[in-house]
N, C-alpha and C positions, 0 to 999 in steps of 0.2 A: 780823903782824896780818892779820886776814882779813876782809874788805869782802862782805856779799851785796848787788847789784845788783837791782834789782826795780822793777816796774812794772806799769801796764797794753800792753796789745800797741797797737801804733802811735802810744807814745807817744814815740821815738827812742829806748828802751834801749842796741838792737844799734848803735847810731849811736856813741853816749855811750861805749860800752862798747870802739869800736875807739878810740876818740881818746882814754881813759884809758889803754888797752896800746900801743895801735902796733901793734906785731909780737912783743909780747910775751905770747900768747896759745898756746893749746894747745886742737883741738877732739874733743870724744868724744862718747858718750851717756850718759844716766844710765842707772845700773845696772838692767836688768831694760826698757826701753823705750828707742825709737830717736828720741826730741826728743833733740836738740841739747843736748849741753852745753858751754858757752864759760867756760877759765878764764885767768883773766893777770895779769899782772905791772903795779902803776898806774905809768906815766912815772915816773922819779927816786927811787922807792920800792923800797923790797923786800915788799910789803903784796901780798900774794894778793885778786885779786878774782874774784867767782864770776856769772857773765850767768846768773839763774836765766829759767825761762820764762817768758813776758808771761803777766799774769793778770789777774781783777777782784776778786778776794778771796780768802779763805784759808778757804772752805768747800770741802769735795771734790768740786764739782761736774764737772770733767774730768782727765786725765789732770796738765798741764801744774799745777791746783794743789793735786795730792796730792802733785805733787814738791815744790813750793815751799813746802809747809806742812812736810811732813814735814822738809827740809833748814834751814829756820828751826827747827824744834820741837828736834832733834834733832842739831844741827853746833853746833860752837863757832863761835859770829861775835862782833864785836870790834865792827863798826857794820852796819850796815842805808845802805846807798843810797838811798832812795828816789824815782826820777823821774815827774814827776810832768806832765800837761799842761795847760801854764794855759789851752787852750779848751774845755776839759771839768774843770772845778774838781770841781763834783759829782760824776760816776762817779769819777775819779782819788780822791778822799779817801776813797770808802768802805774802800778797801783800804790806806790811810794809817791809821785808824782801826784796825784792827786788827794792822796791824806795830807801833803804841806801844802796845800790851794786851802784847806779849809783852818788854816792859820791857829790848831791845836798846836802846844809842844808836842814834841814827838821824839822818842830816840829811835834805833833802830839795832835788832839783836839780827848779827850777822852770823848766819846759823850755817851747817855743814862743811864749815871751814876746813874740817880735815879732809873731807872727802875730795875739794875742791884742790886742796896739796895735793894729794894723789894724782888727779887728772891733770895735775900741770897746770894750774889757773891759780895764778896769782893776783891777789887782790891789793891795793895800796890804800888804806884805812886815810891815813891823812888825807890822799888828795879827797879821797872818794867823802870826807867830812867837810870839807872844806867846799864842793863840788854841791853838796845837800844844805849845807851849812844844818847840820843838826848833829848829835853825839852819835855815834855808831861803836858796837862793841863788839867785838866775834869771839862766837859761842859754839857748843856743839851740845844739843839738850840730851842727845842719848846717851853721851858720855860724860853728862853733866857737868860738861869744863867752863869756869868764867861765868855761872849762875850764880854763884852769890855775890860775886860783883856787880852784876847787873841789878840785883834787889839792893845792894849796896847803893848804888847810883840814885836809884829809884828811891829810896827811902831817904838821900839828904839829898834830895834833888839837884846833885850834881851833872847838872845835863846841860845843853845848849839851850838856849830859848831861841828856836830859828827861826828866822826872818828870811823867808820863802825868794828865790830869787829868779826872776822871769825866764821863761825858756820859751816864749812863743817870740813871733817875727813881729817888728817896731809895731805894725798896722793891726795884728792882733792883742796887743799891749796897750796900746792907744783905745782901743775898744774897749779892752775888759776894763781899766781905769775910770772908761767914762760911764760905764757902767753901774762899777760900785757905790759910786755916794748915790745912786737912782734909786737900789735895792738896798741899800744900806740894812744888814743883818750882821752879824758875827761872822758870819762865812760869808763875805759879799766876793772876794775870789772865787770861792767855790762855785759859790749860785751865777755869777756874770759868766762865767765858762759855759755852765749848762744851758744859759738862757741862750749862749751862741749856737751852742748843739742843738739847741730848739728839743732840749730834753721837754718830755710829755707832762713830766712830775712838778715840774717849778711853772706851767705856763702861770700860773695864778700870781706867781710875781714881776710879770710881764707888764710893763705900759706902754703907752704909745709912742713916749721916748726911746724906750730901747729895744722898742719890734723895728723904727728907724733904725737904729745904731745896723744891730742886727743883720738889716737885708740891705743897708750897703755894703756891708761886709759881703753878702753872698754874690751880691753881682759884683764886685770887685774878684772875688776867688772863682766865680763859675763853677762849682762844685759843693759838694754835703759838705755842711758846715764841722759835722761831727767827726768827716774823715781826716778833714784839715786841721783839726784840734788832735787827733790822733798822728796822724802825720809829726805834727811839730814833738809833742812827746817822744815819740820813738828817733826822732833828728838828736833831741837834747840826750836822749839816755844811750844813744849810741857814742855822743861826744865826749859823756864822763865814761863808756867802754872802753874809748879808746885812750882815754890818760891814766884812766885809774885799775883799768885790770890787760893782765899779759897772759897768754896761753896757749900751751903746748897742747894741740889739739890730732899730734899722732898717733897719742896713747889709744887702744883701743882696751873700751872697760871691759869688765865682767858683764856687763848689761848689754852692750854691745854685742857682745860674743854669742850669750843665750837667746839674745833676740832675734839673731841670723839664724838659729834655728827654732826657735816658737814662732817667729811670728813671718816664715818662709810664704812665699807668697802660695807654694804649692803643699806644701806638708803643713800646715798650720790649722786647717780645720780637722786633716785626721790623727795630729797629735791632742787637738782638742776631743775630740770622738772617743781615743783613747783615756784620756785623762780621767774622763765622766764615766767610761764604760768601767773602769780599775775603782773607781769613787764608789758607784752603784753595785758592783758585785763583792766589795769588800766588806757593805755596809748590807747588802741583800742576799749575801751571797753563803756557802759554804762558813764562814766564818761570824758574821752576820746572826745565823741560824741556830748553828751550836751554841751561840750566849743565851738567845730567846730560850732554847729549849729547854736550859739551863736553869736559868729563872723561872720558867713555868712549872718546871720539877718543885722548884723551891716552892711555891705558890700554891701548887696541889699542895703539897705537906703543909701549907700554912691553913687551907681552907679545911683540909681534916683533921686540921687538931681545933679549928676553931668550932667545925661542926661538932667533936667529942665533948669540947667543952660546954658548949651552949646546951647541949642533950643532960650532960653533965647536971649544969645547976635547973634542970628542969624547964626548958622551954618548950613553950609552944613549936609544934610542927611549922608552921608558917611565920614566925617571927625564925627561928634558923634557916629556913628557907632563905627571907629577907635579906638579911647575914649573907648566908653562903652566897646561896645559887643568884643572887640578883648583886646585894652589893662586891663584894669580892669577885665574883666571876666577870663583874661588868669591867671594874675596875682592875684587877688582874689581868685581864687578858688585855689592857695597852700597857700594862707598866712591863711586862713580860719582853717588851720592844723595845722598851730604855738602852738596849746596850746597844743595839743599832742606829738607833739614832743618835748615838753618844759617837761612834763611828761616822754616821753623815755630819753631823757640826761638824765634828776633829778636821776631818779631811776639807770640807769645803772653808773652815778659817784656814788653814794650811793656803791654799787656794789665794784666797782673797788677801792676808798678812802679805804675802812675798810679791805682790804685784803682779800676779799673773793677770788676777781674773780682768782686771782696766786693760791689759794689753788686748784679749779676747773681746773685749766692748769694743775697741777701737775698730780691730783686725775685720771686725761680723758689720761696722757701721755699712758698710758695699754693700753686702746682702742685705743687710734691714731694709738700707734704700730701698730696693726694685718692688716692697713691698706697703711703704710708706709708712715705715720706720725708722728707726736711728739707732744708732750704738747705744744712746741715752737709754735707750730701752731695755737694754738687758740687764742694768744694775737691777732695777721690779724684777727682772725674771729670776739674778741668781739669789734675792734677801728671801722670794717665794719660796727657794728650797728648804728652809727654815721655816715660813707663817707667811699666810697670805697676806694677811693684814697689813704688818708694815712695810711688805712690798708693794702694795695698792695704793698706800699712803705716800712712800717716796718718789709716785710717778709724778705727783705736786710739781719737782724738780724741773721736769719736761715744759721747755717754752711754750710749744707750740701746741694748742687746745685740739687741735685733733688728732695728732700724734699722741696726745696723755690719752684722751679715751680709748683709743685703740689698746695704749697699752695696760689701764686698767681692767679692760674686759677680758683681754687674753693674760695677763700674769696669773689669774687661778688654774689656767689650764698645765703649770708646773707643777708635778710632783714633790706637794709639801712633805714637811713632817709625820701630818696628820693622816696623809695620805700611805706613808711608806707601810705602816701593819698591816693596812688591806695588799698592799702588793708582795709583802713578806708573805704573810701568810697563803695566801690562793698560789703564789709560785714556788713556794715551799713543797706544797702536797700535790700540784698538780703538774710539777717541773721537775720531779727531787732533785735530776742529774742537770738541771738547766736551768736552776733557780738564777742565780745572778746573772744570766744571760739574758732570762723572761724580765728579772727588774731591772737591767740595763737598758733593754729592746723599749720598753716603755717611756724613758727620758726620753729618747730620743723621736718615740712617736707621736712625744709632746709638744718639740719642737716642730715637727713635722705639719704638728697640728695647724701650732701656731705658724707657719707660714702660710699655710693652704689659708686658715682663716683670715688674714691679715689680707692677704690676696682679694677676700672677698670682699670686704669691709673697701678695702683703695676704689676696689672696683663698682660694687652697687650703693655703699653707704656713704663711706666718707671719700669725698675728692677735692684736690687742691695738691699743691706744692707741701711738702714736708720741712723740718730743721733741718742744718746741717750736726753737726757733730763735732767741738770739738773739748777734746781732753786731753792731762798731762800724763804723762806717761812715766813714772818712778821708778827710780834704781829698783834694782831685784834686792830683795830686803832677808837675811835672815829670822825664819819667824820667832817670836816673842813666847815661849812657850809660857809663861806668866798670866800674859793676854789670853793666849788660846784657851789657855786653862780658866781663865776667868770666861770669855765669851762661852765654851761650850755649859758651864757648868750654872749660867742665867740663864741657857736657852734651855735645859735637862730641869731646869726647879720653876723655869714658867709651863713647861710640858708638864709637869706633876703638880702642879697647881689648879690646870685646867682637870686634869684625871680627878684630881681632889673636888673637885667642885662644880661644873658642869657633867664630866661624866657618871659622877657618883651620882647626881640629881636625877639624868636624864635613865643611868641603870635599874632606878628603882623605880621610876614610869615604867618604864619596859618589865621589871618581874610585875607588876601589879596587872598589868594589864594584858600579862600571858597567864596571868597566875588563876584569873579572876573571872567571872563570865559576868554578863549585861546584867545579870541575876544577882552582885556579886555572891555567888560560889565558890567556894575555893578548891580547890587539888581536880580539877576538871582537866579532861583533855583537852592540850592545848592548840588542838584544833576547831574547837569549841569555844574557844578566848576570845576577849573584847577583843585583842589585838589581830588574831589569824581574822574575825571578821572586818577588819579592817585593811590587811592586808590583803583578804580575797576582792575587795573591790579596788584595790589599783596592780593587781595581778598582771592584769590584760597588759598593762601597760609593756610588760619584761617581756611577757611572752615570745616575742618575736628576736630578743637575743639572748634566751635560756631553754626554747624550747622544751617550755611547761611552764602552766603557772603557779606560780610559787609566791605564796604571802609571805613566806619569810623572808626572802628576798628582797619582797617589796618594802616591807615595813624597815628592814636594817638600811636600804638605801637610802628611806626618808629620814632614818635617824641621821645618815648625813648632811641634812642641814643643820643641825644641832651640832656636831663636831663630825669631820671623817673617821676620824679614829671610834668614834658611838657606834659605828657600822659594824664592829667586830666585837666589841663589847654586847651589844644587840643582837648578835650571832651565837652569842655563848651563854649569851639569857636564852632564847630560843630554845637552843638546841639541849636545854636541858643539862649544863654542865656546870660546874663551878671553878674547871681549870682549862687552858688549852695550851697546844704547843707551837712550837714552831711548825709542824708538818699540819696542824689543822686538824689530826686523827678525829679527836674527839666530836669538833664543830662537823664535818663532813662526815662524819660514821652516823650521825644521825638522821632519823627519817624526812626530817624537815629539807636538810642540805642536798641528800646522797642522790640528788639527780644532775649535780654539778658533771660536768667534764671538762677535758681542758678546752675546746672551744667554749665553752656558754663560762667558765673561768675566766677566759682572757675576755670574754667580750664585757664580763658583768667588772673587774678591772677597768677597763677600758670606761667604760660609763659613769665610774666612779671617781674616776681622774679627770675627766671637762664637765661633770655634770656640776649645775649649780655651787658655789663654794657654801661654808656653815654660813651662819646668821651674821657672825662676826663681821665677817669681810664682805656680805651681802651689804651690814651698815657702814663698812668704809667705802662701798663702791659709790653709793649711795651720795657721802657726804663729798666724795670727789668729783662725781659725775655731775652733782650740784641740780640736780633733778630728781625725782619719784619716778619719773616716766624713762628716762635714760636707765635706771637703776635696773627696772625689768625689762627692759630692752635687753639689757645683758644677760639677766640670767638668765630668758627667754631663748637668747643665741647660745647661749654656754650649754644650757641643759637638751635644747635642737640638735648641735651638734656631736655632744653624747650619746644620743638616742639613734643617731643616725650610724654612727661610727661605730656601737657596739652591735647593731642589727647588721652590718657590713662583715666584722668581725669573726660575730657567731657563725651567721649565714656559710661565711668562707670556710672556716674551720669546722663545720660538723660536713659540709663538702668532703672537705679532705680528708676526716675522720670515718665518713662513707666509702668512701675508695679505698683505702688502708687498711 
C-alpha cells in the first residue's frame, strides 16, 4: 500500500511524517530538481509512505506543486494523507478541495488542534466529516497526541471511502459531468476542472468536444474561467466555516503581540539591522575571536609536536615542510574558525526555527519591489549565509524567470561561511577595538550592494513586471534545540569536509608551488617561486585597491575560486607560517603581507565578498541560469563590481588615512 502525505507548508507535515516512520525513512530528490524527497516505512506496517512538498493547491504555480500534482495525477496511491491546520481552516481546505476531485481515498489529520482551543476556535469533527464526506482525525504531531490512532486507522483501513460531493453552481456541474466520460481517466473530475481553467498542463487532453463545452462556459460567465472555479471553492469552503467551526476571535495571541513590534511599520527594519548587527559581532566579534585564537594556540602546539616528531623519525626537510608549513598550516588556519561559525549557524537557525526570518521576507517584499524583486528573494539570501550553493539552487522556487536570475547573480554577494575567516581575520588585526563592528558594517554593505546592483540590472539588463509575493506567516515557535543542534552540527562536518578535502588538495598546490621554482628547486626564495611568478603578473590588477603590487595577494584571491576560505589558508602558506591567530600576527608580520593597512584591508575584504563565488556555486549558477553565456555574464558582473567597489574603498580610506 502506498500512502501520499500532503499538506500546506508549516502545517507539521515533516513533523507527522517523522513520527509515522521513525527511522524508517530514506532521503533523495525528485527526479530532475533538488526539493527534498522524504520516503518511509508507517510504524508496524509495511505501507510505503511518500512526504510530498508543502503546498497550497495543485495549480502549477511553483516548483514544489508541479511535483505534487504531477505525482498525485500520475503514481499509483492507495490513500492520500491529508494534514490539515485547524488555525487556518480556510487556506488548509482549498487544497483539500481538490485532493477529493481526484477521487483517491483520503482521510484527513486535523493537526494543531490545541492551539486552535487556545485561540477560541472551535471545530465540530462530525459535521465538518460529514460536510467532506471523508474520515477526519485531530492530532497534534508535536505533542504527539492521537498518532497512533491514526497509523491505527491506516493500517485496517478503517477510513471512509469518499464519494466527493459537488461544490460548484448547477451550470458548472453540468459541464464538468459532460466532460468526464470525454477524457475519461482515473481523475476525470480532476482533469475536466483543469480543462475549464484552461490549465497549460492538460491541454493535450483537450478535443474539440470540450474546447466547445469549455468556451460556452466562458461566454456564459464573461470572466477567467480559473477565477470562477476559484470563486465557487472558497463559496463551498466558507459554507462548511460557517456550520462547522465557531470562534472567539478577541483573543489576542502571543504572535499577535510580538508582531506589533517586529514587524512595526517603522521600527521593523532597525530591529532587523539590529538583530544581524548582535548575529555578526557575536560571531565576529570580541567573542567570536577569543575561540579562534584559542584553537590556533591548540594548532600551533599541534603543528610543533608534529614537526618534532617527523624530525624525530628522520624526515626529509621538505616532506616536514609538506606536513607542516603547507598541509596543517593550510588546513589549520580555517578549522581555527570553526567556533565562529558554529556561533553564525547557532544564531541564524535560532532565527529561522522561531519564525522570524519569513516574517522579514514578507516585511522587505515593498523594498525588493522598487528594485524588481520580491520577498521570495531573500529566503537565497539568508540559506547564502551558510553556502552559496544551495542558496543559488533554491532560487529554482522563484516563479518569475527574471526575477530567479537576478537573484541568482546577486545571492553570492552575501557573506558566506566561507567568506566569514577572510572578514574575521583582516578585522581582527586591523580593527582590534572594532572588530565586530568592521564585520557587522560589511553585511550590511552587502545588502547595500545588492540593492544598488538590482537597480542596475531593472534598469539596463533586465525589464518587465516582477512576481508578487505571497507567503504564510507562522506562530512564533519555541526553537527545537534538538533540531538546532542537529542543523548546526551537518552544517560544522560539511565545512570540515570541504577543509578535509578541497582545502587540503588545494594547500598542497599552493606549498609546492611557493616551495619550488620553474627549475624545480627547492628551499628558494619564495620570491623566486613558480607561484610569486605568477602572482606578479596579475599583481597590476589589485594595485589600485592595495596601493602596491603584491602577488601574494593576487595569487590568495585567485585561490578564491577554489574555496573562499583557500584565501587565508593561501596566506599562511605564503607567508611562511604553520599556524595563525585570530589577530593575523603571524600572516601580516610578514614580508609578503606587511604593506596591508586598514584601508587596502577593508578594500581587499570588500573585493573578496562580490568577487566571483568558488567553482562550486560558479557550477550551480551555471545549471540554474541554464546557459554557458549567462553563467559569465554573472561572474563578469560580480567580479566588475568588486573591482570597482574595492578601488572606491581603498581610494577613500588611504584619503582619510592621509589626512589623519
Amino acid at each position: 500500500m502506498r500512502v501520499a502525505l500532503i499538506g500546506n507548508q508549516n502545517s507539521g507535515k515533516t513533523t507527522l511524517f517523522n513520527l509515522l516512520t521513525g527511522t524508517n525513512q530514506k532521503i533523495g530528490n525528485w527526479p530532475g530538481v533538488t526539493i527534498e524527497k522524504k520516503i518511509g516505512i508507517i510504524r508496524g506496517t509495511d505501507f510505503e509512505i511518500v512526504d510530498l512538498p508543502g503546498v497550497y493547491s495543485l495549480s502549477p504555480y511553483s516548483v514544489e506543486e508541479e511535483i505534487s500534482r504531477r505525482f498525485l495525477f500520475e503514481e499509483k496511491i492507495d490513500l492520500i494523507l491529508n494534514i490539515v491546520d485547524s488555525t487556518s481552516m480556510e487556506r488548509s481546505l482549498y487544497l483539500t478541495t481538490q485532493l477529493l476531485e481526484l477521487g483517491i481515498p483520503m482521510m484527513i489529520a486535523l493537526n494543531m488542534k490545541d492551539i486552535a482551543d487556545k485561540r477560541g476556535i472551535h471545530i465540530d469533527l462530525k459535521t465538518l466529516e460529514e460536510k467532506l464526506d471523508t474520515t477526519i482525525l485531530s492530532i497534534s504531531a508535536l505533542k504527539k497526541t492521537n498518532v497512533f490512532n491514526l497509523i491505527q486507522y491506516i493500517k485496517m483501513g478503517d477510513y471512509r471511502k469518499n464519494n466527493y460531493q459537488h461544490i460548484y453552481d448547477h451550470e458548472l456541474e453540468d459541464a464538468i459531468e459532460s466532460i468526464k466520460p470525454i477524457v475519461d481517466t482515473k481523475h476525470s473530475r480532476f482533469l475536466a476542472v483543469k480543462l475549464i481553467e484552461d490549465d497549460m498542463v492538460f491541454t493535450a487532453y483537450h478535443t474539440d468536444e470540450t474546447r466547445k463545452i469549455v468556451s460556452a462556459l466562458s461566454k456564459d460567465y464573461l470572466r477567467d474561467m480559473e477565477q470562477v472555479i476559484a470563486d465557487e471553492r472558497y463559496r463551498y469552503i466558507e459554507n462548511i466555516r460557517d456550520e462547522a467551526v465557531t470562534a472567539n476571535r478577541s483573543q489576542m495571541t502571543w504572535t499577535d503581540k510580538i508582531d506589533n513590534v517586529l514587524l512595526h511599520r517603522f521600527f521593523a527594519i532597525p530591529i532587523f539591522m539590529v538583530i544581524m548587527f548582535g548575529i555578526y559581532y557575536l560571531a565576529a566579534g570580541p567573542i567570536g575571536s577569543y575561540t579562534t585564537q584559542v584553537v590556533g594556540e591548540y594548532m600551533s602546539m599541534f603543528s610543533d609536536w608534529t614537526r618534532g616528531l617527523l624530525i624525530d623519525f628522520g624526515a626529509s626537510s621538505w616532506s616536514v615542510s609538506l606536513v607542516v608549513d603547507g598541509m596543517i598550516a593550510g588546513v589549520g588556519a580555517i578549522l581555527s574558525f570553526l567556533p565562529q561559525l558554529a556561533i553564525l549557524f547557532l544564531l541564524i537557525s535560532l532565527l529561522e526555527t522561531t519564525g522570524y526570518m519569513s516574517r522579514i521576507a514578507f516585511f522587505l517584499d515593498r523594498i525588493f519591489q522598487k528594485v524588481g524583486l520580491s520577498g521570495k528573494s531573500l529566503i537565497p539570501f539568508i540559506i547564502g549565509s551558510g553556502c552559496s550553493i544551495p542558496a543559488i539552487m533554491s532560487a529554482r522556487t522563484i516563479n518569475d524567470e527574471t526575477e530567479k536570475r537576478m537573484t541568482i547573480m546577486l545571492t553570492p554577494f552575501i557573506p558566506c561561511s566561507a567568506k566569514l575567516p577572510i572578514i574575521t581575520l583582516f578585522a581582527g588585526y586591523f580593527f582590534r577595538n572594532n572588530s565586530g563592528l568592521v564585520s557587522a558594517s560589511l553585511y550590511f554593505f552587502a545588502i547595500g550592494v545588492i540593492f544598488l546592483s538590482a537597480l542596475i540590472m531593472k534598469k539596463f539588463w533586465f525589464k518587465g513586471k516582477h512576481s508578487s509575493f505571497i507567503l504564510q506567516l507562522p506562530d512564533y515557535k519555541v526553537p527545537n534545540l534538538k533540531f538546532i543542534i542537529f542543523d548546526v552540527f551537518e552544517k560544522i562536518k560539511a565545512f570540515i569536509q570541504q577543509a578535509g578535502s578541497i582545502i587540503l588538495l588545494a594547500s598542497i598546490i599552493v606549498w609546492f608551488l611557493i616551495s619550488f621554482s620553474w627549475t624545480l628547486n627547492y628551499g628558494i626564495d619564495p620570491n623566486q617561486s613558480i607561484l610569486a611568478s605568477i602572482g606578479k603578473v596579475l599583481g597590476w590588477i589589485f594595485y589600485p585597491m592595495l596601493g602596491t603590487y603584491s602577488w601574494g595577494a593576487a595569487v590568495s584571491a585567485l585561490q578564491g575560486l577554489v574555496a573562499k576560505e583557500q584565501i587565508i589558508a593561501s596566506m599562511a602558506i605564503i607567508a611562511g607560517h604553520s599556524e595563525t591567530t585570530s589577530e593575523g600576527t603571524l600572516i601580516f608580520g610578514s614580508s609578503v603581507f606587511s604593506f596591508f593597512t586598514p584601508a587596502s584591508a577593508y578594500a581587499f575584504m570588500v573585493f573578496n565578498l562580490f568577487s566571483a563565488p568558488c567553482f562550486g556555486s560558479i557550477g550551480a549558477m551555471n545549471k540554474e541560469l541554464g546557459s554557458t553565456r549567462r553563467m559569465w555574464q554573472a561572474v563578469l558582473f560580480q567580479t566588475g563590481i568588486a573591482w570597482v567597489l574595492a578601488v572606491i574603498v581603498y581610494q577613500i580610506g588611504h584619503l582619510i588615512e592621509v589626512i589623519l
